[in-house]
N, C-alpha and C positions, 0 to 999 in steps of 0.2 A: 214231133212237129205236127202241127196240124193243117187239115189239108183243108175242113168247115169248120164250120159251128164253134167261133170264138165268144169268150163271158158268159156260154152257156152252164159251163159246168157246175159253179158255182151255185146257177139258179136251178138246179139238179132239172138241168137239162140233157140235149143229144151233142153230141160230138161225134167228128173221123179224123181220129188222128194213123198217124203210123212212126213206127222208130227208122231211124236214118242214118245214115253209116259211120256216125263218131262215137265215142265213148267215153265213159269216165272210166278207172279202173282203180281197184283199191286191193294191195298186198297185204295181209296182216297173220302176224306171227303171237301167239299167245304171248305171257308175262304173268309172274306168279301174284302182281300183286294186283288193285284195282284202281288202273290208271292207263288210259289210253294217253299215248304219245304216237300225235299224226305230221307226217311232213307232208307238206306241200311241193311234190315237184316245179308246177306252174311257178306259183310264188317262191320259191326256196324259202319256204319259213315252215316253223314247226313250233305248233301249239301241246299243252299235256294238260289232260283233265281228269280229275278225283272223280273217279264214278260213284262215290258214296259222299259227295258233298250235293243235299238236297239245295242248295240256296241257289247253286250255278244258274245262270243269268246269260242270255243272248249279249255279246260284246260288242257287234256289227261287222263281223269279217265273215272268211269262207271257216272258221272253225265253229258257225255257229251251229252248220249242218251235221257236222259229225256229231258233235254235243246233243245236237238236239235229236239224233235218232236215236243213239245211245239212253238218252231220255227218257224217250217213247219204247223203247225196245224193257226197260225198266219196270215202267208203268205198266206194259202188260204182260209181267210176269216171265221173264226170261232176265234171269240173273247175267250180267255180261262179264264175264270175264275181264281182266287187264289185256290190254294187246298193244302192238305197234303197228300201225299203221302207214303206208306208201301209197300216197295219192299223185295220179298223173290223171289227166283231162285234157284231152282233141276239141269238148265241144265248146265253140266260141263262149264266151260269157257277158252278158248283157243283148242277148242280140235276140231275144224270144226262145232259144231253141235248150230251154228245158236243161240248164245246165245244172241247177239246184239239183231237179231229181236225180238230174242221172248219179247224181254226188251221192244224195241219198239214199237211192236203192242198191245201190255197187257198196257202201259201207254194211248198210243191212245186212244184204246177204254175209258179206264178208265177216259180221263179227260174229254170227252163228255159228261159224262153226270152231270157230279161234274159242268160243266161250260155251263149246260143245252141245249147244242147240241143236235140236231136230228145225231144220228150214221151214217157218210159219210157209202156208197156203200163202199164195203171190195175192189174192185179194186184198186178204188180212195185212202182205208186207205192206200193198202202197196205201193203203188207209193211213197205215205205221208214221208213213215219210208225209203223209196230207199232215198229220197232227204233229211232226216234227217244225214244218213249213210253217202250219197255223198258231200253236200254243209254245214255239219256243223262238222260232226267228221271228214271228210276228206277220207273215206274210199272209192273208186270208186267200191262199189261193184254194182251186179245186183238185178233183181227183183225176185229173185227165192226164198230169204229165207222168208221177208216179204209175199210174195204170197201164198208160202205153209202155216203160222203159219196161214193169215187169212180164206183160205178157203179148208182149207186138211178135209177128209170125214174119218174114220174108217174103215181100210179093203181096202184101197183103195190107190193105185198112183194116180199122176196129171203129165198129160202128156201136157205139158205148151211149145204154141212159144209168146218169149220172147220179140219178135216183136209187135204182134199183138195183144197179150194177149189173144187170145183165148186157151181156154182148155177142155179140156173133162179127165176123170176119167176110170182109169184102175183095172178092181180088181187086187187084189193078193189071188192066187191058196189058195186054205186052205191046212195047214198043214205045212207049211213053219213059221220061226220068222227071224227078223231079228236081225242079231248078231254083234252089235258094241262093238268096241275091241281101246277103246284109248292107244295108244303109250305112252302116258302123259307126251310129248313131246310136249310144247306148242308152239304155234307160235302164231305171231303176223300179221296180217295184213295190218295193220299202218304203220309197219317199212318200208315198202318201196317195197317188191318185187312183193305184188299182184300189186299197180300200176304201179310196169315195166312193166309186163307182159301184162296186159292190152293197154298200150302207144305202145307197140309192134305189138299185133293187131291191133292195130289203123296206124301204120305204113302199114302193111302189108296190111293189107285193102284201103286205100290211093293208092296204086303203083296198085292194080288193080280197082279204080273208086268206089268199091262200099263193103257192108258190105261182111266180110267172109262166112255169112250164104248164102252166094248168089254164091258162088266160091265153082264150081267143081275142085273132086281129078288130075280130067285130065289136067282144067284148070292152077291148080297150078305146076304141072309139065311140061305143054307147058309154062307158062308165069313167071313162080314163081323164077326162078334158078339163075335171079340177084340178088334178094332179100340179104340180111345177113342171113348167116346161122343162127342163131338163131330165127331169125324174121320168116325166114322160115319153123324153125319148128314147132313154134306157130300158124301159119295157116295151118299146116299140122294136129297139132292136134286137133283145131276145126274144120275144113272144115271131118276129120276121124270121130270125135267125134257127131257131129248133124247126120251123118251116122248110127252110132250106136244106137242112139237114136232111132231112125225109128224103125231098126232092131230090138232092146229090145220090142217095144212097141207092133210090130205083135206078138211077142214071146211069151210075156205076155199073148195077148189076146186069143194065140192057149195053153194059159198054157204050154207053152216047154221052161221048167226052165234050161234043160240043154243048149240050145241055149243063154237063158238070161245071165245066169252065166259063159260061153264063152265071152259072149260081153262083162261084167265085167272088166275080165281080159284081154279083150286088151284095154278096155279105161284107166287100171292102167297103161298097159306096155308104153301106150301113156305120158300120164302123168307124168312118170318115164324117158321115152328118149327124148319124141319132147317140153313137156312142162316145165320138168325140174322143179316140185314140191313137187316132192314127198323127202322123204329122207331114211335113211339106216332101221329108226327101221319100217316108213311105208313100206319099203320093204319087212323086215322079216317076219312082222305079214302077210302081205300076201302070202309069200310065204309056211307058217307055215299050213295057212288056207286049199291052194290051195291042200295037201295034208290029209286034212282030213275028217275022213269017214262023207259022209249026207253032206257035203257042193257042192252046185251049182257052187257058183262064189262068190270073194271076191276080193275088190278096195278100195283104199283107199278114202275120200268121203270129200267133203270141200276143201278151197283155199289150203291147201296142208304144208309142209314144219313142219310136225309135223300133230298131232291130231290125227283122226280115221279113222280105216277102217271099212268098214260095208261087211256083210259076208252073203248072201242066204243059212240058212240051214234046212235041214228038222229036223220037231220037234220033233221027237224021239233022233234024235242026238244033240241036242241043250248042254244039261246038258252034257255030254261027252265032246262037242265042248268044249265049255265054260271054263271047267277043262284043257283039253290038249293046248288052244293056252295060256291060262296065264302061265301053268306051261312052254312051251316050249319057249314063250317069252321070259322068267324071265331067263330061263338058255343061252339064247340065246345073249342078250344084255344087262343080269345084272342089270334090271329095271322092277319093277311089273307093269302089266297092270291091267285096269279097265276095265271089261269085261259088257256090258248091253244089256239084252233080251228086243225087244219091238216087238209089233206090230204096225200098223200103222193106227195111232189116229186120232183124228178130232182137229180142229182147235180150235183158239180163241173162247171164249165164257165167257160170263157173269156167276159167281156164285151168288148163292140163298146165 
């Protein structure tokens, strides 16, 4: 989940995400031949796929993510083995919070060692599950969600350019939780709007030579005002948004949450006019937040058009929180929300 810096990643931007206390989890037991056979505990269904059929093709379900790491895992030279596969998943699905990845990196690991791999460098995994995401489900997302599930610490943001891949680690203040509050308003990804949005930045970036992480707020108001309005305000929001990131990070690290939780709310207000993803119930719930006792800052968190907002509150007022944004939700847009306290977890890992 993230806590800044949304549709940065993509424009190899900053991001602070952190991991959060659900999981996907994947069992897998060898098999002599070469054919994964996965069930799906969530859904009770179970898909089987030829790992030596080059033609295999994205279907549009949750078996497109095994498939497609499996893929990837292929392509770069790590023969996979046959296995079986036992998939169960906590993390909500549709609601922003990274439920693809987690599918993908919890598979990764898993078939390594079922198909006797040495465990690739966690970089190299979630590049792995980015190109599974991009060249086999069709989703052009970035590296942010993969990157967090493989190497997020407890207690701790990752403060990640999206470029470079370097990153370093942020505490977070004690005494604060973080307070995810889904709309349960789902979206889709797929359908088509995160890749407008994206083809947009790539527009916009194009008419100035080079990426948007690289375009000042100046430059885009001396150069930017042929542009299409829209396009224009998609560079407005990330060229604002890796801004904020910066901003969040020093904030963080002087512990000045009132600052952090400022930056929040303009990266939603961004979100809401230049990026144009957010929708009426992410609105409400934040504007519900913004007025309650012990919250910092609260934004809506993920490709947008539904899902979750995440909310910095102090822990004494958590339980209070938690009561007043579901109840005032519910009366607000006639729809229960699902409210979730986390702190922020560590990553993938093997269980005993």
């Amino acid at each position: 989940m993230n806590l800044i810096g949304e549709h940065t990643d993509y424009n190899q931007g900053l991001v602070m995400p952190v991991a959060i206390e659900f999981a996907a989890y994947v069992e897998a037991t060898g098999r002599a031949d070469r054919r994964l056979a996965v069930h799906s505990e969530n859904y009770s269904e179970t898909r089987e796929f030829d790992l030596d059929d080059e033609r295999a093709r994205a279907c549009g379900d949750w078996g497109d993510y095994v498939r497609g790491v499996a893929a990837m895992l292929e392509r770069a030279g790590h023969r996979v083995s046959g296995a079986n596969l036992r998939i169960r998943s906590d993390v909500p699905v549709g609601a922003g919070l990274s439920s693809s990845a987690a599918i993908e990196v919890a598979v990764a690991l898993a078939l390594q060692p079922a198909s006797r791999q040495s465990t690739a460098d966690r970089t190299a995994l979630a590049q792995l599950c980015q190109r599974a995401e991009n060249d086999f489900v069709g989703v052009r997302c970035g590296i942010m969600d993969p990157f967090i599930a493989c190497h997020a610490r407890a207690g701790q943001a990752l403060m990640l350019d999206c470029r470079t891949l370097e990153h370093r680690f942020v505490a977070l203040p004690r005494g604060v939780k973080l307070v995810i509050a889904n709309t349960m308003v789902r979206h889709s990804l797929a359908a088509g709007e995160y890749n407008r949005r994206r083809a947009e930045c790539e527009e916009g970036a194009a008419r100035f030579g080079r990426p948007l992480r690289d375009v000042t707020a100046a430059e885009l108001e001396r150069e930017g005002r042929g542009l299409p309005e829209a396009v224009y305000r998609r560079c407005r929001h990330v060229i604002t948004e890796n801004a904020r990131v910066m901003a969040a990070s020093a904030a963080l690290e002087q512990e000045d949450l009132r600052t952090f939780g400022e930056l929040m709310a303009q990266s939603h207000r961004s979100l809401r006019d230049d990026y144009q993803v957010s929708c009426a119930e992410l609105d409400t719930m934040v504007e519900i937040a913004a007025h309650a006792p012990g919250v910092y800052g609260s934004r809506m968190t993920g490709g947008g058009f539904g899902g979750c907002t995440i909310s910095l509150v102090q822990e004494e007022h958590v339980e209070a929180f938690r009561e007043a944004i579901a109840r005032r939700y519910s009366e607000a847009v006639g729809r229960e929300a699902a409210v979730y306290i986390s702190g922020a977890a560590d990553g993938a890992s093997e269980l005993a």
